[in-house]
C-alpha positions as CSV (number, residue, x, y, z in Angstrom):
1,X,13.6,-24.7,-4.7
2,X,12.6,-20.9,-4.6
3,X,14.3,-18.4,-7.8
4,X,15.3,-16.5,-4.5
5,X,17.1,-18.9,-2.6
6,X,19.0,-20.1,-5.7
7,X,19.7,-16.9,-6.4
8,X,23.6,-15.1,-5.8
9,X,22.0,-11.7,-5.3
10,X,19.8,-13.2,-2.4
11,X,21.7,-12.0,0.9
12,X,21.6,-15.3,3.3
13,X,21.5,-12.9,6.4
14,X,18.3,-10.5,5.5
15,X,15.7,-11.2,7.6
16,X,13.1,-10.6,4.8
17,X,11.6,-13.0,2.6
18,X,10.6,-15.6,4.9
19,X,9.2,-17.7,2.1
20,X,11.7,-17.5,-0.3
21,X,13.1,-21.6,0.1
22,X,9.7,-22.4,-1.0
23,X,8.7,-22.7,-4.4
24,X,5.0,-21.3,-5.5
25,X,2.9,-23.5,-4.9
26,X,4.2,-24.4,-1.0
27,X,4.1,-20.8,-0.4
28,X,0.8,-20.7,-1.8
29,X,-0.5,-24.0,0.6
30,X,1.2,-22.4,3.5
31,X,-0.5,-19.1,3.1
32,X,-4.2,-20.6,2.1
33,X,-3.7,-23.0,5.2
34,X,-3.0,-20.3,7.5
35,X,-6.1,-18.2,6.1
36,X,-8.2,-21.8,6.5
37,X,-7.5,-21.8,10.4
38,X,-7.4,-17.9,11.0
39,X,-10.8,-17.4,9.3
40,X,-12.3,-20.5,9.8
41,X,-15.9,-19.9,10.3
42,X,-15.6,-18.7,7.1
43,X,-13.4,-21.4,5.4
44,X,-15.6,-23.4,3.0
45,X,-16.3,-19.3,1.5
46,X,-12.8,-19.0,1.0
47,X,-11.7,-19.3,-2.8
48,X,-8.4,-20.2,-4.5
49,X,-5.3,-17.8,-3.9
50,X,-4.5,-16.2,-6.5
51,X,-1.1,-15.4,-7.4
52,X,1.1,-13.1,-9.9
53,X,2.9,-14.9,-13.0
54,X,6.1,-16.7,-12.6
55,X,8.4,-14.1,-13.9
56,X,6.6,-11.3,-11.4
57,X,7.5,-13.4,-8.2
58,X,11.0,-11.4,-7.8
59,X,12.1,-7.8,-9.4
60,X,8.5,-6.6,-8.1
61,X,8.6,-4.4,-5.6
62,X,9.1,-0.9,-6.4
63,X,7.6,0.6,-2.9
64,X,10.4,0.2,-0.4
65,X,11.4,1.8,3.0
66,X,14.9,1.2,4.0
67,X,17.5,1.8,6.9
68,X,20.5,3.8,5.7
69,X,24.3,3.3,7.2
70,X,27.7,4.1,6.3
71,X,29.3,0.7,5.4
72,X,33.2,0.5,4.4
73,X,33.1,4.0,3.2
74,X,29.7,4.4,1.5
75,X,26.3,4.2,1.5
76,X,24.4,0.6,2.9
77,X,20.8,0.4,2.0
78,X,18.5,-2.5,3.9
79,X,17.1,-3.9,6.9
80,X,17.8,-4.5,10.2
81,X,18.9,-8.1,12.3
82,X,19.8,-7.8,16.1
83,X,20.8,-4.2,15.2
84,X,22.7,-4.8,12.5
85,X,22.0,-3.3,8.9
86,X,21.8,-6.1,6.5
87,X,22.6,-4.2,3.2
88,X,20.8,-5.5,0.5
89,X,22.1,-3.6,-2.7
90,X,21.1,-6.3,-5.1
91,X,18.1,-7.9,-3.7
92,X,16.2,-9.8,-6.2
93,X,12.4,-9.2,-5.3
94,X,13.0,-5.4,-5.3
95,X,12.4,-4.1,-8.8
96,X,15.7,-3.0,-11.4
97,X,14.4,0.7,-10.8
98,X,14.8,0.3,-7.0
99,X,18.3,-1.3,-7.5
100,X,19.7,1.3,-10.0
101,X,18.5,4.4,-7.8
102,X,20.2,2.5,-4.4
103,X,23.5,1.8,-6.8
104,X,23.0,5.4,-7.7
105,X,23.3,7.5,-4.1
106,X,25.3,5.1,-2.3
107,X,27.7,5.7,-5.4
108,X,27.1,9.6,-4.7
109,X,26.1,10.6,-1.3
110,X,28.3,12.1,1.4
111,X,29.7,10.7,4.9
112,X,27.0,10.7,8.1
113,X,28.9,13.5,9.3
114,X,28.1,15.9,6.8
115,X,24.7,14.0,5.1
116,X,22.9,12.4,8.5
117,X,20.8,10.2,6.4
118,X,18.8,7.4,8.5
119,X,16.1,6.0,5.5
120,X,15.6,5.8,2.4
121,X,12.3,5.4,0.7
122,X,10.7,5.0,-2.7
123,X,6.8,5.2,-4.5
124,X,7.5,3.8,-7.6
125,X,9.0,6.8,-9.8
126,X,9.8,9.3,-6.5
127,X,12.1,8.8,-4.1
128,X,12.9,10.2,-0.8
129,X,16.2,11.0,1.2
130,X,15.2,10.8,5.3
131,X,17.6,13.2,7.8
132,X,17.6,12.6,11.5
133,X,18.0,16.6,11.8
134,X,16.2,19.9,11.4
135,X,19.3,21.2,9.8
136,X,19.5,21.2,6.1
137,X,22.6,19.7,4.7
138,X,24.8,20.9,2.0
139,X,24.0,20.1,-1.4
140,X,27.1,20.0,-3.4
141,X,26.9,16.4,-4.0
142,X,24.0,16.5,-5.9
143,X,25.6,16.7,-9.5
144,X,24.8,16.3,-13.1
145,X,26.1,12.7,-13.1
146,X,24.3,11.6,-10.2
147,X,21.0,12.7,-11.6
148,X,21.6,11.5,-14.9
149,X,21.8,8.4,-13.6
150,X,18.6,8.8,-11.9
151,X,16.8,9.8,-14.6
152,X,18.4,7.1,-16.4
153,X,16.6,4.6,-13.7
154,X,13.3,5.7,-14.2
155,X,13.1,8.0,-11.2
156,X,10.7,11.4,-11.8
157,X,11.6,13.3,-8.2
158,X,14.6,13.3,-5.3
159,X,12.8,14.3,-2.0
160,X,14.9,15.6,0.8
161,X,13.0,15.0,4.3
162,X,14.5,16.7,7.5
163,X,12.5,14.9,10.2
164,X,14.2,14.5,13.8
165,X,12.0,12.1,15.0
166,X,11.9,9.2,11.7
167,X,11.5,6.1,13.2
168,X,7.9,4.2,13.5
169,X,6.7,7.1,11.2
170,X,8.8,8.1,8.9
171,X,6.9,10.9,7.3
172,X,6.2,13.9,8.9
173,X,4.3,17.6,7.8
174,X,7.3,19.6,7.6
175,X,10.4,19.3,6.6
176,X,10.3,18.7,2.6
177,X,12.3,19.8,0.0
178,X,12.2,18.8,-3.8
179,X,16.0,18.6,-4.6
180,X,15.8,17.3,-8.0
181,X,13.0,16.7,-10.7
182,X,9.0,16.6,-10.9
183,X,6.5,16.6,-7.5
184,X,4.6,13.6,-8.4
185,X,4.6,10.9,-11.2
186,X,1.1,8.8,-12.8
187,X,1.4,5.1,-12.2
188,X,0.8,2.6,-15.1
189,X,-3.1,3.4,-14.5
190,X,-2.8,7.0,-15.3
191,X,-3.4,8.1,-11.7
192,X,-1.4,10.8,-9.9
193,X,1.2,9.7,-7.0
194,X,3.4,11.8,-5.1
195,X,6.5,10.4,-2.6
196,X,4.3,9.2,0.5
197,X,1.7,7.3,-1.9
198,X,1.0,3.9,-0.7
199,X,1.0,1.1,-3.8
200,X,0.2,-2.5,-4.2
201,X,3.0,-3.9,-5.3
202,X,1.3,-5.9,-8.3
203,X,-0.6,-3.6,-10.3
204,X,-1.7,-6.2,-12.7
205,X,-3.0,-8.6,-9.4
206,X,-4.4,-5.2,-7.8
207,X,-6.8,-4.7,-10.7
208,X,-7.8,-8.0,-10.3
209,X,-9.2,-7.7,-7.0
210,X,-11.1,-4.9,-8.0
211,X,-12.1,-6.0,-10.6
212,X,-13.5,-8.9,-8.4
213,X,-15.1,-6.2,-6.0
214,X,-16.6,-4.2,-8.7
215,X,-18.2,-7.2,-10.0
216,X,-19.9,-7.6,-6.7
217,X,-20.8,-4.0,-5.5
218,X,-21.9,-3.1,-9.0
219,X,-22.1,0.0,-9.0
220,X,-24.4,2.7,-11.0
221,X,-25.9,5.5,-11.3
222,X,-28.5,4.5,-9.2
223,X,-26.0,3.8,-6.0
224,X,-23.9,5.1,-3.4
225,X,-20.4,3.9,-2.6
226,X,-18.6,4.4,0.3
227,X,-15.1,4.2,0.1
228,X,-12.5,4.2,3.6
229,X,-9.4,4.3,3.5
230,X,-8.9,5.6,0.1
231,X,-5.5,6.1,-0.7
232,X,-5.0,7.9,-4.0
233,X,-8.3,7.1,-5.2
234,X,-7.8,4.2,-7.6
235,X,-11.0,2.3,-6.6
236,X,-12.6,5.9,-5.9
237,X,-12.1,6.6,-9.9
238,X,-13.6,2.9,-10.7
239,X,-17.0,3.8,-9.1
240,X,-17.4,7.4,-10.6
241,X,-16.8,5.7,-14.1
242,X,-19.2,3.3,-13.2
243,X,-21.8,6.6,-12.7
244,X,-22.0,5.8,-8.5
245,X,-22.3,9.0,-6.2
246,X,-19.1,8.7,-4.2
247,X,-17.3,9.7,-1.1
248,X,-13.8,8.7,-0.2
249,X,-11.9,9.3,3.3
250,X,-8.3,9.0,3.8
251,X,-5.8,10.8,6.4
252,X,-2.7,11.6,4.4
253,X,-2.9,15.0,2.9
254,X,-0.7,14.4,-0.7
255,X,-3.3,11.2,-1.0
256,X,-6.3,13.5,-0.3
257,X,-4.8,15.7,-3.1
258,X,-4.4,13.2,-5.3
259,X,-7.5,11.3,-5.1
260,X,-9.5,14.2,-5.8
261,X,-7.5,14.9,-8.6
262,X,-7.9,10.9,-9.7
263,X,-11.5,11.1,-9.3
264,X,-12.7,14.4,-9.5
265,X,-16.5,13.6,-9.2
266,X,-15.9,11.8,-5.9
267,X,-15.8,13.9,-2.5
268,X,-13.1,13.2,-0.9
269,X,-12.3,13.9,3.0
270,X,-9.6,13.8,5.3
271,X,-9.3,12.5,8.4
272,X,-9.6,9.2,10.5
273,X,-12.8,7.5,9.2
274,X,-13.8,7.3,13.0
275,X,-13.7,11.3,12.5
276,X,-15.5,12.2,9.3
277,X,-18.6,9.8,10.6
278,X,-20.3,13.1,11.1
279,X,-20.3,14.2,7.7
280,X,-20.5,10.2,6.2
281,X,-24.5,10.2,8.2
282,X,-25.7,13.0,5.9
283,X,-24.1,12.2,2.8
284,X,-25.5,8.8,2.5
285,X,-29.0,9.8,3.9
286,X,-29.2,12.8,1.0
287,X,-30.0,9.9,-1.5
288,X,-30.9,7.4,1.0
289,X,-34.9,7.0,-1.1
290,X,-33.2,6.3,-4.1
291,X,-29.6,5.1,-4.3
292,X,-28.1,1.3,-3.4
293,X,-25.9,1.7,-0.7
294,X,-22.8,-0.1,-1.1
295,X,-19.0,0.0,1.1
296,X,-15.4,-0.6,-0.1
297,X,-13.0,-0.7,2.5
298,X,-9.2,-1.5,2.4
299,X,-8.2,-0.2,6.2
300,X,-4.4,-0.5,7.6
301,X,-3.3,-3.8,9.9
302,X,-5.7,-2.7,12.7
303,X,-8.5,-3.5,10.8
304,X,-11.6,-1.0,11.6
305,X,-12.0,1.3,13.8
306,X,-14.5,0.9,16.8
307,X,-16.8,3.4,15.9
308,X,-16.7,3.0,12.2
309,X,-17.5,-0.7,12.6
310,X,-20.5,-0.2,14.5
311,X,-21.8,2.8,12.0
312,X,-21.6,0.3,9.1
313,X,-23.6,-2.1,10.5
314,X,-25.9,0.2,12.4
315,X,-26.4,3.2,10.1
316,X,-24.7,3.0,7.0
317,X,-26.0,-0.7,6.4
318,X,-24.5,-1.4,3.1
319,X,-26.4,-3.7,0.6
320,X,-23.0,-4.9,-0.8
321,X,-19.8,-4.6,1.1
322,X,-16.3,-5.7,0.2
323,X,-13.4,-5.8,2.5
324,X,-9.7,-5.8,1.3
325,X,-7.7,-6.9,3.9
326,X,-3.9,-7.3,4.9
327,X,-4.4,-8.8,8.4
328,X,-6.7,-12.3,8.4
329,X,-6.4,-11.1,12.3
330,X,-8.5,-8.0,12.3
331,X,-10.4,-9.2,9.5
332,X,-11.4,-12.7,11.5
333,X,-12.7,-9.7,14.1
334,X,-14.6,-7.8,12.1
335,X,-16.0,-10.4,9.7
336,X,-17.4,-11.6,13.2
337,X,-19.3,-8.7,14.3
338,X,-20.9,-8.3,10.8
339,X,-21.5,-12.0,11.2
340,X,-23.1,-11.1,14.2
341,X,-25.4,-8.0,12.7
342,X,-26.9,-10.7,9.8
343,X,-24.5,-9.8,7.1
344,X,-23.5,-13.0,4.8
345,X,-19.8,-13.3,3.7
346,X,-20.1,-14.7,0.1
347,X,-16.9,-15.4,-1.2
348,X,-12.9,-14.7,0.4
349,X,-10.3,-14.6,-2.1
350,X,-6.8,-14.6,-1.5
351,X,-4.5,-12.3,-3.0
352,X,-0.5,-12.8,-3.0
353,X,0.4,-9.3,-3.1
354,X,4.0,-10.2,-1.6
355,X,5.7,-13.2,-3.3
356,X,8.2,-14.5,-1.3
357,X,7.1,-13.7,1.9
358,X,4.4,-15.1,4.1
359,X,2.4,-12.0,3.7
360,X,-0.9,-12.6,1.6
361,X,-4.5,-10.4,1.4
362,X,-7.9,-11.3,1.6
363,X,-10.9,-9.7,-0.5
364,X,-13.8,-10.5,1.8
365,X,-17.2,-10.0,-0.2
366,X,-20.2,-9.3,1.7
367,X,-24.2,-8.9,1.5
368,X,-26.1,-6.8,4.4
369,X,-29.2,-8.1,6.1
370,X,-32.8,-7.2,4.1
């Protein structure tokens, strides 16, 4: 049986967790025989999942994004079923820092009428308040106890976010306010985050995939690395150790920001990677007589974009390429048009990023054509 579905914390109605009545190792076969069919021109390349330890399969996610409603006179925190919030104030995968911070507010906050609060997110140590409104709400609830108690949790920053339109995106440009301690935080790593930051929810299995793609790409100071889809720069920082010239891409602003802070020696740019092909071409041909050219790539659920696709295998041409993906959909896609251009997947290893659930995430290694 599952440490979630024995435990009393686990609410029976959340639609979350679709895994969690299986045990570890039947989540594990269910995930590697889904990956078998969905990538299976590829299967006999595919490698052994691997997993976090037993004790890291629940209290492990400290990235969250949550609906927000007024339940018998306070503050729910949770997801939705047919409509309905499912409040999960105690759930047992999300980590005790998460927990304490949602016991915090709900504790705290004021009514809808006064406090129209429709999310509530958190990136690790900063945490963000989500208004459906453009006006800005009184803040007289925002006391000494309340914020001792934050601090007391492990939270570094209290965001307030007045955006009208939260929904499918909940972040938007405007509309930010720092109501209560520091603008960013450093992970376990070192690196710089701020409250939009996207974060594998394992450190400890993250580094392992990198580790695994660094081994491959080895990089030097005798190659190029190009790195989409960026984020805050955590594999960025790994190449410019390693001595590589380096260019990142990424569209969120505060990741841009803190990538180049993470690894100054890297040039970072903003904007879809379908967009910053222009300045990509002339980068990589300013060492093209001397350097290695190698890829990392780690892009959303829709996989690649069109035009960046085809500029990898036409121009760019990467001697090494590795491929973090979330999607075995998008990935089955683009695996097959590099496939198709001569490029030879080595090795896919499974990564299970999100005990519990039937999400898992593939490193796809790759060698380009001679």
């Amino acid at each position: 049986m599952s440490i979630l579905a024995a435990s009393p914390d686990c609410e029976p109605r959340c639609p979350g967790c679709a895994h969690r009545h299986l045990d570890a190792a039947a989540s594990a076969a269910q995930k590697t025989d889904w990956l078998r069919r969905r990538l299976a021109p590829w299967q006999e390349t595919l490698s052994e999942i691997r997993s976090a330890a037993a004790e890291r399969r629940r209290d492990y996610r400290d990235k969250v994004a949550l609906w927000a409603g007024w339940q018998a006179e306070r503050w729910g925190f949770g997801l939705l079923a047919d409509d309905e919030l499912i409040a999960i104030p105690r759930c047992p995968v999300h980590s005790s820092r998460v927990r304490a911070v949602l016991a915090a507010l709900a504790e705290h906050l004021p009514p809808p009428a006064a406090f129209p609060l429709a999310f509530f997110a958190q990136a690790g140590a900063q945490a963000t308040l989500i208004l459906k409104t453009k006006q800005a709400p009184a803040l007289d609830w925002l006391s000494d106890d309340l914020t001792g108690k934050l601090a007391a949790a492990g939270l570094e920053g209290l965001w307030l976010h007045l955006h009208p339109s939260a929904g499918r995106r909940l972040f938007a440009k405007n509309g930010w306010r720092l109501l209560w301690g520091a603008p960013e935080s450093r992970d376990a790593d070192g690196l710089v985050y701020g409250p939009t930051a996207f974060q594998q929810l394992l450190p400890e299995l993250y580094r392992l995939a990198l580790d695994e793609a660094q081994s491959f790409l080895a990089p030097d100071n005798g190659s190029a690395v190009i790195d989409l889809y960026c984020g805050n720069g955590a594999s960025l920082a790994r190449w410019c150790r390693a001595g590589a010239r380096v260019v990142g891409v990424e569209t969120s602003a505060e990741a841009v920001a803190n990538a180049a802070r993470n690894a100054p020696s890297a040039l970072v740019l903003r904007g879809l990677c379908e967009q910053r092909l222009p300045q990509l071409t002339p980068w990589l041909a300013a060492g093209a007589a001397r350097e290695t050219r190698l890829a990392y790539l780690n892009p959303p659920r829709t996989g690649l974009e069109p035009a960046v696709l085809r500029w990898l295998i036409e121009q760019a041409r990467p001697r090494r390429l590795a491929y973090l993906s979330c999607s075995a959909g998008t990935l089955h896609r683009d695996l097959s048009a590099f496939d198709a251009a001569g490029f030879r997947i080595e090795r896919i290893t499974p990564y299970d990023f999100f005990p519990q659930t039937y999400h898992v995430e593939t490193l796809a290694l790759l060698r380009g054509p001679e």
